[in-house]
C-alpha positions in Angstrom: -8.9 -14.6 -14.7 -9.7 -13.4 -11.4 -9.9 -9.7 -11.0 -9.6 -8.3 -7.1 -10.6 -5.2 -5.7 -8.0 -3.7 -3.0 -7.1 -0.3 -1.4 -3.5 1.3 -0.8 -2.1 3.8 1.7 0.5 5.7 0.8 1.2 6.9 4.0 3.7 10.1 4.3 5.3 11.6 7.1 6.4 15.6 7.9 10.1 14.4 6.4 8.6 14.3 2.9 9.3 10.2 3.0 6.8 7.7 2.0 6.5 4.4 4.2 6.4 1.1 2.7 6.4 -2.8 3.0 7.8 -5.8 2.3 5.8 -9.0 1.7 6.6 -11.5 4.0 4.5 -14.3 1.9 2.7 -15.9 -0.9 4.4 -15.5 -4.7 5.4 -12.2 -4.6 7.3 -13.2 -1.4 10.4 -9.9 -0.6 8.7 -7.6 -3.2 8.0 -4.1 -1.9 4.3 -2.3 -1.9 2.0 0.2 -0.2 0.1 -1.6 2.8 -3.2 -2.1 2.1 -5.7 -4.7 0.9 -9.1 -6.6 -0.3 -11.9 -4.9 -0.2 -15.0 -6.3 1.5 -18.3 -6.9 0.1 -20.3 -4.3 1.6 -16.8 -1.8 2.7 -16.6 1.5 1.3 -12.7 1.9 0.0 -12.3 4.2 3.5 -13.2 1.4 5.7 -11.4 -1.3 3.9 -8.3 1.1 4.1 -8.5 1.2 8.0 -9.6 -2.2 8.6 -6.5 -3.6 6.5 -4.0 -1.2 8.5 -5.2 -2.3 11.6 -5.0 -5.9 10.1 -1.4 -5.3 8.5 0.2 -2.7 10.9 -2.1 -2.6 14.3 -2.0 1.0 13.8 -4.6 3.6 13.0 -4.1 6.1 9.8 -6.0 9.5 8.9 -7.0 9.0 5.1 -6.1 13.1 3.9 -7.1 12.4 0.0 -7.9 9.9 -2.6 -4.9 9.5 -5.3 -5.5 7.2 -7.9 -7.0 4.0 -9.7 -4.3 1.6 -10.5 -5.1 -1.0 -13.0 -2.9 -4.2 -13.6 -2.4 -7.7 -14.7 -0.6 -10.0 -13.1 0.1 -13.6 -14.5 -2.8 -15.2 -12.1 -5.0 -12.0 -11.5 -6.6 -8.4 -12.4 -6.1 -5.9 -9.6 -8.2 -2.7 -9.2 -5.7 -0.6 -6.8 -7.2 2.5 -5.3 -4.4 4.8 -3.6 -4.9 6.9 -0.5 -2.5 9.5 0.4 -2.4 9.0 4.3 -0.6 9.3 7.7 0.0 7.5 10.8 -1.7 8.2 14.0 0.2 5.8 15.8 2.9 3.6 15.6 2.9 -0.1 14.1 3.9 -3.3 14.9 4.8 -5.6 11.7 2.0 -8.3 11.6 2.0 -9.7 7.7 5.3 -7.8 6.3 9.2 -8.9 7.0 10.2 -5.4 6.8 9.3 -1.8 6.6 11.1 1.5 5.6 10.3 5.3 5.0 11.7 6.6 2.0 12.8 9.4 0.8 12.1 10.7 -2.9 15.3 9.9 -4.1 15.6 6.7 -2.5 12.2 5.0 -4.4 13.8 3.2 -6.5 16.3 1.7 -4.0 13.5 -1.2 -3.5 12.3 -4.2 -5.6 8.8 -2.9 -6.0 5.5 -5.0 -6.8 4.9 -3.9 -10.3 1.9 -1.8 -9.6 3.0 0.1 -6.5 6.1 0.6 -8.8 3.6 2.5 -11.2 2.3 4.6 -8.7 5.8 5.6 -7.8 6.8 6.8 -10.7 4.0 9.2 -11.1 5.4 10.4 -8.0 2.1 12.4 -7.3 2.4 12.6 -3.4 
């Protein structure tokens, strides 16, 4: 089974809400996550944070602390996550995602996560 390496940002804003995406492809197609990605050979998890942002989002992100390690299984792959609390420095444009939408705490739930965002969530750490 393959096993990937990516980064997430869990990017917040001074409304206590917690921005999030929608996948806009692939089999996990209209499932929600944190926007983030592979990591490269050679990328620390920092730059592999920024460059996937600026992939994702054509924005640019200040990266305030590390979270956590996520490990899961998925039916075709292993995914190390690691989570980056994080904010926006500018806006975004949509590039990969049909949607996006800030959250509020009480609203997390409201969305048909990926099944390890959804774990991040719930530890509700941020």
């Amino acid at each position: 089974m393959n096993h990937i390496h990516v980064v997430a940002a869990v990017i917040h804003d001074n409304k206590d809400r917690i921005f999030v995406t929608q996948r806009g492809y692939g089999d996990m197609k209209g499932k929600w996550e944190f926007p983030g990605g592979k990591i490269e050979p050679d990328e620390t998890h920092e730059e592999a944070l920024k460059r996937e942002i600026r992939e994702e989002l054509a924005a640019e992100i200040t990266i305030e602390r590390y979270l956590e390690k996520i490990e899961w299984e998925y039916p075709k792959f292993r995914m190390t996550m690691y989570c980056y609390l994080c904010h926006l420095d500018s806006g975004y444009t949509l590039k990969e995602h049909s949607a996006a939408r800030w959250l509020k705490r009480n609203e997390r739930f409201t969305v048909d996560w990926l099944l390890a965002d959804r774990t991040l969530f719930q530890k509700a750490m941020f």
